[in-house]
C-alpha positions as CSV (number, residue, x, y, z in Angstrom):
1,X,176.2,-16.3,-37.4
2,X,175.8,-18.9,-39.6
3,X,179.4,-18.9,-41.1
4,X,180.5,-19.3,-37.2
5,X,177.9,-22.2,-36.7
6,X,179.1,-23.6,-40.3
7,X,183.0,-23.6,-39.7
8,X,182.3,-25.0,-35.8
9,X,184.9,-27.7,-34.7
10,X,183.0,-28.8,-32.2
11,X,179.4,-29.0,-31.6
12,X,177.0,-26.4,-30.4
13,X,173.9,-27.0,-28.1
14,X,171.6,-24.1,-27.1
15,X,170.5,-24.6,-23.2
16,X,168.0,-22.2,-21.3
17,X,170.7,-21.3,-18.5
18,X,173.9,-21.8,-17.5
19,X,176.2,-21.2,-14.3
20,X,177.5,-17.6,-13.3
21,X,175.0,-16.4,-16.1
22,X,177.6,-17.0,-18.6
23,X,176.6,-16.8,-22.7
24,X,178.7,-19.4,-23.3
25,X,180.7,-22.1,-22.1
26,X,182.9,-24.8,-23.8
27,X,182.8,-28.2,-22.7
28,X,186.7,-29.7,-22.1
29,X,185.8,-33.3,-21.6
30,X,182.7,-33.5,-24.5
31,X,184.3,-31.0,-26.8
32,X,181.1,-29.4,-26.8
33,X,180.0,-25.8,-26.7
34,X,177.0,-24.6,-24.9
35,X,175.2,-21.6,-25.8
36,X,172.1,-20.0,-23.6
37,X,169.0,-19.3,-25.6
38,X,167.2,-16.0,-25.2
39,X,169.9,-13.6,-25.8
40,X,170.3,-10.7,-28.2
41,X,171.5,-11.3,-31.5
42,X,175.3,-9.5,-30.4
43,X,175.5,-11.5,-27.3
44,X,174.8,-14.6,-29.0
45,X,177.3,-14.1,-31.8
46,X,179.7,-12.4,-28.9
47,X,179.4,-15.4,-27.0
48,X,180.0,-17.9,-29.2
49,X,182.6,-16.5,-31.2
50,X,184.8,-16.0,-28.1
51,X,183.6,-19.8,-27.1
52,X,185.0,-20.6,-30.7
53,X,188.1,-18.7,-30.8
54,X,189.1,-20.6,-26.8
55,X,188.6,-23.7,-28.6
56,X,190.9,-22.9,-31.6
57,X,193.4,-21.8,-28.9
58,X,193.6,-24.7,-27.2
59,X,193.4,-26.8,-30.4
60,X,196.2,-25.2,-31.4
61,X,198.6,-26.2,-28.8
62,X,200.8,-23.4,-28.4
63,X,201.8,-22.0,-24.9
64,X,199.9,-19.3,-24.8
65,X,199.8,-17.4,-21.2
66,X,196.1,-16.8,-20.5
67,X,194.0,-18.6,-23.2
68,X,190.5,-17.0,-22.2
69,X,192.2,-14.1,-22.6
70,X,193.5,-14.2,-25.9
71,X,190.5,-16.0,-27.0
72,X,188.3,-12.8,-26.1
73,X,190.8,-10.5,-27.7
74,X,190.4,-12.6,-31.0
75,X,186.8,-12.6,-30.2
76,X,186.8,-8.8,-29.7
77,X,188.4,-8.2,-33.3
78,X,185.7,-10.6,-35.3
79,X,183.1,-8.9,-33.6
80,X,184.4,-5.2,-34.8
81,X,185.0,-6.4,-37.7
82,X,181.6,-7.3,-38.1
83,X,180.0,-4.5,-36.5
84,X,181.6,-2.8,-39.6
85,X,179.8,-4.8,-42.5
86,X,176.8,-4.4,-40.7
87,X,176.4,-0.9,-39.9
88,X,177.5,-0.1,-43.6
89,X,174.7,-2.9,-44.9
């Protein structure tokens, strides 16, 4: 978590609620990421990370068909990945 916090391009504010009960939501016009407080450990890191990867997507530039969606695939593999070190830890 705190190698994704770290490496953030953008800022990060933790909020008690948000809309449609989302974990995480990125800010266009601030460039701002805000995270709900309260939740497990894995949502949190799920959350943000696929936050995160959205806004390296659209950083980037590219034409990419459905950003959210390659954000959470991205997302998806950091997550498993880190599942992995965990559970052998």
């Amino acid at each position: 978590m705190s190698a994704l916090i770290s490496k953030a391009p953008m800022k990060i504010t933790g909020v008690e609620n948000l809309s449609n009960n989302l974990g995480a939501y990125t800010e266009p016009q601030t460039g701002e990421i805000f995270i709900r407080k309260a939740m497990e450990f894995v949502d949190t890191f799920r959350s943000l990370a696929q936050e995160l990867c959205y806004a390296s997507v659209e950083q980037d530039g590219k034409n990419t068909i459905d950003p959210k969606f390659t954000a959470y695939c991205a997302a998806y593999l950091i997550c498993k990945k880190t599942w992995r070190r965990y559970e052998s830890v």
